[in-house]
N, C-alpha and C positions, 0 to 999 in steps of 0.2 A: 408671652411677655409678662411673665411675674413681676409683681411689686410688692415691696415692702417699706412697713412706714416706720421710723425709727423718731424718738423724742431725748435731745442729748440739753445738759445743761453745760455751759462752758465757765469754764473761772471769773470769765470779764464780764458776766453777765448775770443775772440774776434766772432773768426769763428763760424758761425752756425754750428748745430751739428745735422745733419737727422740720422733717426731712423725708424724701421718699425716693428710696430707689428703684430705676427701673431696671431690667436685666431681660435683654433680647437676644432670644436665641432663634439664629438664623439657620436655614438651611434648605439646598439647593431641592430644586420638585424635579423628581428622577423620571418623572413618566416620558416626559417628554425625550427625554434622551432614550430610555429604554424603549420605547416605540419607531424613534426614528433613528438611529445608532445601534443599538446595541442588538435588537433581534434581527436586523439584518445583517448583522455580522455571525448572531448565532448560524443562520437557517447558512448563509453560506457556507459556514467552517462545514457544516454537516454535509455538506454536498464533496467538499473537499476529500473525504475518505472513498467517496463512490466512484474513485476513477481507479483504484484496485478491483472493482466488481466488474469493469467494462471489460471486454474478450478484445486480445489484442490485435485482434485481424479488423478491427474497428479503425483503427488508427487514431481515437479519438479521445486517448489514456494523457497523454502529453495535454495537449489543447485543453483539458478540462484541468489541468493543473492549472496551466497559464492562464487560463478565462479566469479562474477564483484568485487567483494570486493578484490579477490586475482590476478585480472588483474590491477585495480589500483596503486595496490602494487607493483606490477614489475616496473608500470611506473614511480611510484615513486621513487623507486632505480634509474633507471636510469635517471631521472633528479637530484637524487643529487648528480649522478656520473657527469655529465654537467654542475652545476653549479659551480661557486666557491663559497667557505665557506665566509660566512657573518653573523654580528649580527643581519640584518633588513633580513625578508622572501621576496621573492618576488613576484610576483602577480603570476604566473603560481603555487607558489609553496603553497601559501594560497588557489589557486583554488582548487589543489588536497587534501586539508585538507579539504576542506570542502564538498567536491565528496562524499571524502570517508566516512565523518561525517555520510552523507544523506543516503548513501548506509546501513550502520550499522546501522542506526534507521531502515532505509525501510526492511530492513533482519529482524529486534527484532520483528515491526510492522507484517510482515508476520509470524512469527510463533505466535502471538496472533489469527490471524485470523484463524490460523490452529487450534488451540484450541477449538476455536468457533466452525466449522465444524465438526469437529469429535466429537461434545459434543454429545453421546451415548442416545438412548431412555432414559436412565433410570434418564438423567440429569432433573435438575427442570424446570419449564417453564419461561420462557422469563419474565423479571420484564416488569410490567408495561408501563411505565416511557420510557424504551426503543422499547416496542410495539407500542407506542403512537408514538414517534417522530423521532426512526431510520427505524422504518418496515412501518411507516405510511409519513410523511412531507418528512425523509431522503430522502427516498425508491422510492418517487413519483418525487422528486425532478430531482436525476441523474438516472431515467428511469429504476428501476431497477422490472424486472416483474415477476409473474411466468406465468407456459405454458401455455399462450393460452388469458393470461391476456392482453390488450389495454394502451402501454405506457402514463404515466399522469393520469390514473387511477387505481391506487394502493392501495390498503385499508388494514390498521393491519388488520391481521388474528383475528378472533376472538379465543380465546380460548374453548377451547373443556370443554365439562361440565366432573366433577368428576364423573366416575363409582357408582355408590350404589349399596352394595349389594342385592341380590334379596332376596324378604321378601314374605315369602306363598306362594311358588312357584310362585317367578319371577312375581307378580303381576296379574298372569293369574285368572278370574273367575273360583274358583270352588267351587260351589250352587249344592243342591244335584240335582241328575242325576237320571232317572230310567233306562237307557239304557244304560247294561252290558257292552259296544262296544266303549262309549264315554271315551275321554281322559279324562277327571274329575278323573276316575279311575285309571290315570297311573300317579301315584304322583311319582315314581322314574324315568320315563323318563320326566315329568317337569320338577323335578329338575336337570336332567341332560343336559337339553338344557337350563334352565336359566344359570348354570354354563359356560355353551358354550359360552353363549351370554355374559356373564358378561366378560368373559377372551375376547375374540375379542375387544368390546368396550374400556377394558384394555391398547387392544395392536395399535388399532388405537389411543387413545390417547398418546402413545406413541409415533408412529411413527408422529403424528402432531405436538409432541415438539422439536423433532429429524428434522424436517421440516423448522421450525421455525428458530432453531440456524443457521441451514445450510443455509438458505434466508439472516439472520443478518450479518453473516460472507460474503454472497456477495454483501450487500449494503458497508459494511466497505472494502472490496476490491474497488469497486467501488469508495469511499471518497478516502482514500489515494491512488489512482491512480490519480485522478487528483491532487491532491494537490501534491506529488514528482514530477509528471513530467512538473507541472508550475514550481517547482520551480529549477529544472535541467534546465529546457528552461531559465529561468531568468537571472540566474547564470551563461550559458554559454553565452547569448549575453551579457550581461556587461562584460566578462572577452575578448571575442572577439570582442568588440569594445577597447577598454583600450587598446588592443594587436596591434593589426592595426590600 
């Protein structure tokens, strides 16, 4: 609260005429909000990117979106029960607009990925385009391996050759025989183990597609985990520098 003394003489008076102004500079004490508002807003947004690190056999990747999306929410009621009503937002309260922006993409984002995972044997094979450059450059980039595989050496999967049906019994040589004892003779147990064979081959290509989505779905967990939780950390020191 500066003052200042000023001494004026006016026309209709002789006598000088002192005066002193005060000039009060007001301004709001942040602690208190930034202790009970705003780090709890921090610590949750931060929690908010960790349901890309949850393995999706969890079930528990969706749920941990909704739990923080509907914790922001409280906090948000009660900051606007704190504030007073204004035409301009103010910086805590743009903060949680935009928390919660993040949270509700990273929630949409997480059940795309759950998609991806559960895409069933009988789904099609992985395009091209994203063998090449999310299973292959992505994949190798943010370390993402499978068992047993040497981080930084990551290679698309090759895809698995289409089944042919077996043609003359399953390709097996059969030239005549003289000897009554020789399979050559057993043309319905050929064909009944080329059918074996054909369905097995069937079912591991299957399970290599079913492989495949489920690897894609954790390199893209892997991308948008770093990318929300840079941009939660970002967010919250610019609002925590601005604040204090």
């Amino acid at each position: 609260m500066p003052a200042r003394r000023r001494v004026l003489t006016y026309g209709c008076c002789s006598e000088p005429y002192p005066d002193v102004t005060f000039t009060l500079l007001l301004r709001r004490r942040a602690a208190a909000y930034v202790c009970n508002l705003l780090l709890p807003c921090v610590l949750i947004s931060l929690l908010a990117p960790l349901a890309f690190h949850l393995p999706a056999d969890s079930g528990e990747k969706v749920s941990l979106g909704v739990t923080v999306l509907l914790a922001l929410t409280v906090f948000q009621l009660l900051l606007a029960e704190s504030m007073p009503p204004a035409e301009s937002v103010p910086l805590i309260g743009k903060y949680y607009m935009a928390t919660m922006t993040m949270v509700t993409f990273s929630t949409a984002l997480t059940i795309l990925v759950m998609n991806l995972h559960y895409c069933g044997p009988t789904a099609r094979p992985v395009p091209a385009w994203a063998r090449a450059f999310l299973l292959g450059h992505l994949a190798r980039g943010l370390c993402v391996r499978e068992r047993g595989e040497p981080c930084g050496r990551s290679r698309p999967p090759k895809s698995p050759p289409s089944p042919q049906p077996p043609k003359g019994g399953a390709g097996l040589p059969a030239g005549p025989c003289h000897e009554p004892r020789c399979l050559c003779h057993q043309e319905a147990l050929l064909r009944h183990v080329a059918t074996i064979a054909s369905t097995f081959r069937s079912h591991r290509a299957a399970q290599r597609r079913h492989e495949d989505w489920k690897r894609l779905a954790r390199v893209m967990d892997r991308f948008f985990l770093g990318i929300f939780f840079s941009m939660a950390l970002v967010m919250s020191l610019l609002v925590l520098v601005q604040a204090l």
